[in-house]
N, C-alpha and C positions, 0 to 999 in steps of 0.2 A: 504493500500500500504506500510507503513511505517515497519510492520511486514512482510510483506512476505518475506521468507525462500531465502536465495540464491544459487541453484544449484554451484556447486565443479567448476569450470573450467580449464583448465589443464592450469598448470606449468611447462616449462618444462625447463630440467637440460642441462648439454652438450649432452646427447644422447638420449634425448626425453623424455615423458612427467615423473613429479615425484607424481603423483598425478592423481584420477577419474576426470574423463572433461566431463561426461553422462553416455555411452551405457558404462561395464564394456570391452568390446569386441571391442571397437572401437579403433585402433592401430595407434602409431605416424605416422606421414609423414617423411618422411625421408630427413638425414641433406646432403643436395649436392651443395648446392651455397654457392664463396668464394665473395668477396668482388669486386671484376671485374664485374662478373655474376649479382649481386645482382645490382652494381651502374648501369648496361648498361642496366636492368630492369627498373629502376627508370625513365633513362635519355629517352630508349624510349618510355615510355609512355607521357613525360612533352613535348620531340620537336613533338612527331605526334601531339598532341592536338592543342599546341598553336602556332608554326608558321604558319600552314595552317588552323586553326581555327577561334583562337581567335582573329585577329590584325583588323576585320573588325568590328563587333560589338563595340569594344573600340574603335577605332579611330571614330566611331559614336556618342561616348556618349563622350568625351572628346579632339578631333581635335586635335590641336596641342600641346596639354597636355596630348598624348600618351604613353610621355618618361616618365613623373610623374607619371602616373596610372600603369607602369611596375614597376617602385620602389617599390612603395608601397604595390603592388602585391609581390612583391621579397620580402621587410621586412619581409609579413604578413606569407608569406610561412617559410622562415627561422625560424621567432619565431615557427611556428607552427613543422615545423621540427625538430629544439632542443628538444620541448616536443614528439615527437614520437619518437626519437632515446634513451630519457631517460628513457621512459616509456617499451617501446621494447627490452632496455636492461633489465630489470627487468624481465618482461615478455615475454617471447621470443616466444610468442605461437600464432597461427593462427588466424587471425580476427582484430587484428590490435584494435582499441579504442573502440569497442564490448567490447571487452577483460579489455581493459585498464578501461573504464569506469565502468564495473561490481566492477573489484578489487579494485578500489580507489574511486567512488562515490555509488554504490549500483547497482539494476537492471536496475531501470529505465533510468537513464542518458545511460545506458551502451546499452539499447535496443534502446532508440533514433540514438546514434551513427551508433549503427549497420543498422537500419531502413534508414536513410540517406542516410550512404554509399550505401546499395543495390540499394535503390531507384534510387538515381542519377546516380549511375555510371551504372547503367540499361541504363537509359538514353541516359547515353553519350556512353554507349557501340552501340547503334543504333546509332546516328551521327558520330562515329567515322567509322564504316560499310558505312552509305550513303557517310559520305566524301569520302570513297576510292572507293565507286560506282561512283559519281559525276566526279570522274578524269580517272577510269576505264572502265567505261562500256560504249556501246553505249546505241544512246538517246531512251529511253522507255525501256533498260534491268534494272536503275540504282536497283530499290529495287530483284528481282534477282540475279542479282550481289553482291548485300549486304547481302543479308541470306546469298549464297553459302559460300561470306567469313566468316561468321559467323560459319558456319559450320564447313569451314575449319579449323580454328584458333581453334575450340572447340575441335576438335578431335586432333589435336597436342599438347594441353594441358592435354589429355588425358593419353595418352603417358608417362609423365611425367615430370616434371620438370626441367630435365636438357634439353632436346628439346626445352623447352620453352625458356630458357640461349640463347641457339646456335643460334636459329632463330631467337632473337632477336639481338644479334651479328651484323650478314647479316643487318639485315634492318638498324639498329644504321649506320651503316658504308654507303651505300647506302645513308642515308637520308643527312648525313653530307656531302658528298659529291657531291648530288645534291645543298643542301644549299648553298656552297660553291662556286660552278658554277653558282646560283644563283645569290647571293649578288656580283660576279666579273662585271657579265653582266649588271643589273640592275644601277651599277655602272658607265659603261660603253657610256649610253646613257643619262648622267645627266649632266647639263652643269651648265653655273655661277649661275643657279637657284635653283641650290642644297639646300640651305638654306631657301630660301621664307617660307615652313611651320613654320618658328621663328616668323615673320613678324607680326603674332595676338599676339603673347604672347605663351605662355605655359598656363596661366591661361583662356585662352580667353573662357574656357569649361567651367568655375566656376568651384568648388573644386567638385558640385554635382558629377556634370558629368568626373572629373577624380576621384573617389570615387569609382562610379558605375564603371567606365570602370576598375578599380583595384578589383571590384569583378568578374569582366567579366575574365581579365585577369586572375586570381585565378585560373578558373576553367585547367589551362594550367599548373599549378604548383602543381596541385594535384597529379603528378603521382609517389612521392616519396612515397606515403601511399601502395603502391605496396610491395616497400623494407619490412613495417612494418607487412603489412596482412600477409605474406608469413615467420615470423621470426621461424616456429616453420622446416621449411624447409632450413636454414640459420647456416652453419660451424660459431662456437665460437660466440654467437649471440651479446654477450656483445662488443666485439670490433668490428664485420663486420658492425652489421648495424646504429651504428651511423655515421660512417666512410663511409659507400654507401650511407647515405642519405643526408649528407652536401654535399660530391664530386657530385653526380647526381644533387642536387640544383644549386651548384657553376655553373657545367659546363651547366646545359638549359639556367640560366640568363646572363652570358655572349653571347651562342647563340641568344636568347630573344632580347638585347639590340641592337645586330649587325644589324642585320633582322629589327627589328622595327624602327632604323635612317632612315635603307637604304629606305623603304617602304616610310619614309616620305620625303623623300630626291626625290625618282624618282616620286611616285604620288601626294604626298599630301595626308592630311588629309581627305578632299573630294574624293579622287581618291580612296585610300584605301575605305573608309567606301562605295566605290560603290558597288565593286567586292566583290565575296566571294573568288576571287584567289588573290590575291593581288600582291603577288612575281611572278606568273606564268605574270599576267599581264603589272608587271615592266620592265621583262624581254622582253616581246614581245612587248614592244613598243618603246625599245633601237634597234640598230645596230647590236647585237647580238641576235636576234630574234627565232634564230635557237637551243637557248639554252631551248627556254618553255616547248618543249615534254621536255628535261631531268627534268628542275624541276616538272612537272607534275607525271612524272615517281615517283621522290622524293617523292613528294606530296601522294602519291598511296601509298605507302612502310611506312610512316611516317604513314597515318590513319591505316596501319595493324599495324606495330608497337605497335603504342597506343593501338588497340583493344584486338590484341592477352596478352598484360599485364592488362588489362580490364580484360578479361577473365579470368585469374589466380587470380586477387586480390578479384572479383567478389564470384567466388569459397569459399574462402579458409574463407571471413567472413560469406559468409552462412552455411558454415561447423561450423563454432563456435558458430553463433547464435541458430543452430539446437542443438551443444554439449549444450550448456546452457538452452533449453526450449524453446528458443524464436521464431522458427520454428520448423515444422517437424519434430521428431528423425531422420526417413529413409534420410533424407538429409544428415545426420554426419558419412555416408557410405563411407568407402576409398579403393579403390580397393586393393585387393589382391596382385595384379604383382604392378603393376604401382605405386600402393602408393600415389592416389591422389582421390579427393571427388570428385567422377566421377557421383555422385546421383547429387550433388549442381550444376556441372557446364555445367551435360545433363539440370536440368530444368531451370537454367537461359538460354543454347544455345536458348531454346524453347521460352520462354519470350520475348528474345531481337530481334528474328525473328519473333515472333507474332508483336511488337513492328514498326519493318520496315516495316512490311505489311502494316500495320492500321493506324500510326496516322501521323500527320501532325508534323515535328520536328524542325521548327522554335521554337526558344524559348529555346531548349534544352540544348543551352552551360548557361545559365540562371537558367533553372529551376537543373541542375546537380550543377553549383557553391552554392547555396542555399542550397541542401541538405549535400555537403560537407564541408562546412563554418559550420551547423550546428555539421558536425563530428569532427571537429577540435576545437570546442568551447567545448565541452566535454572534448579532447584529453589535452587542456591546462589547464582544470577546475581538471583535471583529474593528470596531472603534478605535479601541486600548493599543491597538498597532498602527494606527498613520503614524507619520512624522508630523513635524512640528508646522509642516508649508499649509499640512489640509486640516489643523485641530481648528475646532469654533467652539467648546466647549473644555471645561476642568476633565481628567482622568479619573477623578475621586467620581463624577456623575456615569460614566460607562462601569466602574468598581461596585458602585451600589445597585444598578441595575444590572448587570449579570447577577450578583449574590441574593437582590430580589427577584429576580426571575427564577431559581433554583427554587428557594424558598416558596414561595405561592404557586409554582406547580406541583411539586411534594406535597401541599397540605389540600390540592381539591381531593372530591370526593374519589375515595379509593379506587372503584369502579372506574373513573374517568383516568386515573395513574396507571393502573394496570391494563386498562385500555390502548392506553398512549404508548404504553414502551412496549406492546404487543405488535401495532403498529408500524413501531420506529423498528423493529428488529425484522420486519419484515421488507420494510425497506432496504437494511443491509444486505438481506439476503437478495431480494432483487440484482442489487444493483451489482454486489458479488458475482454473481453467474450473467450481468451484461457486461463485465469487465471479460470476464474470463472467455465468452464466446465470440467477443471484440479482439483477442487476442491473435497475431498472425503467427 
């Protein structure tokens, strides 16, 4: 392993790549997102996931130590986000810590990365689909309902990339707006008991359990890695994407904390951790009742949101894993008109709708933070080695974020650990036997 050869990966300059990245015939993606574009990518992928996700699983594993398990989830993201905007400034090219890990650790860290991110956000690309079935569809359409969007959203990314901008747009603006009407409502039907969730403590969870709920939470802050997988498609990459990837953090965790008081504020800890709507449920059990179809609506707009930049980020590291060896070549295919890996993200569409068909997806905001804690443990590992020409950031921030990234993947739910490295180990073996049948 120690000697094997490392395929070229592209580099790319202000107007695309400067350097072989595989097929010699395999042409840039083209530079169409400014810094607006890129942060409203970010931000809707982070509020579809985790206001109407993630706040149920966490307020389970840590009650009224909710608010601490969001910090800490907000630290771990931040640090992790400083090393993807420094790294993405270097390397401005598709694939995100695929990328990163190849050029600063070798193949192997750079294949786990890449392995991870597909894996998981496979995953979560099915949950985010059934979320929006679950508020969409009638009872017995929801997986129906979930391909078609699937489909949908695949075939807009097809198209191109600045579609992807636009429609994201719309929903950004929709889902804050439902939020908004949300948290007034919710507000509305809370009376001197607004504070009882204080009543146990904040600690009353043990640290475990706001630990794990901060891994839980993680998986809601993952959706700045959008900005990075996408940088080779990214106007002036050195100042846009560190600049859309701290604004898209700032502004989820500000909505993140608003949302998560109000939640405990009208339900509680137990109330939350019952539902899987939590806000839609706050709402309808105020005076203002009449507001749950809009957040529902919200709710609906927020899981495409998420899915359709799901879909783009999904794409763009199986295009680089494929440019690198580590899948497929025929994968690192980019269309002709459109300009985008229309091979990677017809066979993930297939995948993730094989996915909602068949399997049972409890579990999945779990087994997805797992495999992207492990993409970000790379990403920071990966950091710690530029030199001094490409640092923007302290090394004590890339130090606490890998040592937090270990940490809050180790404490989610068992199931989801043992999952995960069941996974990972299957990927080794994979990629073992394409090493060895690549062999001349």
């Amino acid at each position: 392993m120690g000697n094997e050869p490392r395929p070229p990966i592209v580099s790319s300059g202000p107007s695309g790549p400067s350097g072989p990245s595989g097929p010699s015939d395999s042409p840039a993606l083209a530079r169409r997102l400014g810094t607006a574009d890129a942060t409203l990518i970010g931000l809707g992928s982070m509020v579809g996931a985790g206001v109407f996700a993630a706040f149920t699983p966490a307020a389970a594993a840590a009650g009224s130590g909710l608010p601490i398990g969001l910090a800490v989830a907000g630290l771990v993201a931040f640090c992790n986000a400083t090393s993807s905007a420094q790294l993405a400034a270097a390397y401005p090219a598709s694939g995100g810590t695929y990328v990163y890990g190849r050029k600063r650790l070798g193949p192997w860290p750079g294949f786990l990365a890449g392995w991870g991110f597909v894996i998981g956000k496979t995953a979560s690309a099915a949950a985010m689909a059934m979320t929006f079935a679950a508020y969409a569809a009638p009872a017995g359409w929801e997986r129906p309902v979930a391909v078609a969007a699937v489909v949908l959203l695949a075939a807009v990314n097809y198209r191109g990339i600045t579609r992807t901008a636009l429609l994201t747009r719309i929903i950004v603006a929709v889902v804050l707006a439902a939020l908004a009407l949300g948290v007034v409502a919710a507000w509305t039907g809370t009376g001197p008991e607004a504070g009882t969730f204080l009543s146990d403590g904040l600690l009353a969870g043990g640290w475990y359990g706001i630990l794990q709920s901060a891994g839980l939470l993680f998986f809601a802050f993952a959706g700045y890695a959008r900005i990075a997988t996408m940088g080779e498609e990214v106007r002036d990459p050195r100042r846009t994407i560190p600049r859309a990837v701290t604004l898209a953090l700032g502004l989820a965790l500000a909505v993140y904390a608003v949302v998560a008081v109000t939640l405990l504020a009208a339900l509680g800890p137990d109330g939350v951790a019952a539902t899987p709507a939590p806000l839609a449920a706050a709402v309808e059990s105020g005076p203002l009742a009449w507001a749950g179809p809009v957040v529902r609506i919200g709710a609906a707009a927020a899981s495409l949101g998420a899915l359709l930049a799901l879909v783009a980020g999904l794409g763009r590291t199986t295009l680089a894993m494929a440019r690198g060896g580590d899948l497929p070549g025929w994968l690192a295919g980019i269309h002709p008109k459109y300009q985008v890996p229309h091979r990677a993200e017809v066979a993930l569409a297939v995948v993730v709708c094989c996915v909602i068909l068949v399997a049972d997806l409890r579990g999945a905001i779990g087994f997805s933070s797992f495999g992207v804690l492990v993409y970000y443990l790379v990403a920071n590992l990966a950091a710690l080695t530029q030199p001094a020409s490409d640092r923007r950031y302290p090394r004590a921030l890339q130090v606490l974020g890998a040592f937090s990234c270990t940490v809050l993947a180790l404490t989610l739910p068992l199931s989801s650990v043992l999952g995960g490295l069941a996974v990972f180990a299957a990927g080794v073996v994979l990629r073992l036997v394409r090493l060895r049948t690549q062999r001349p």
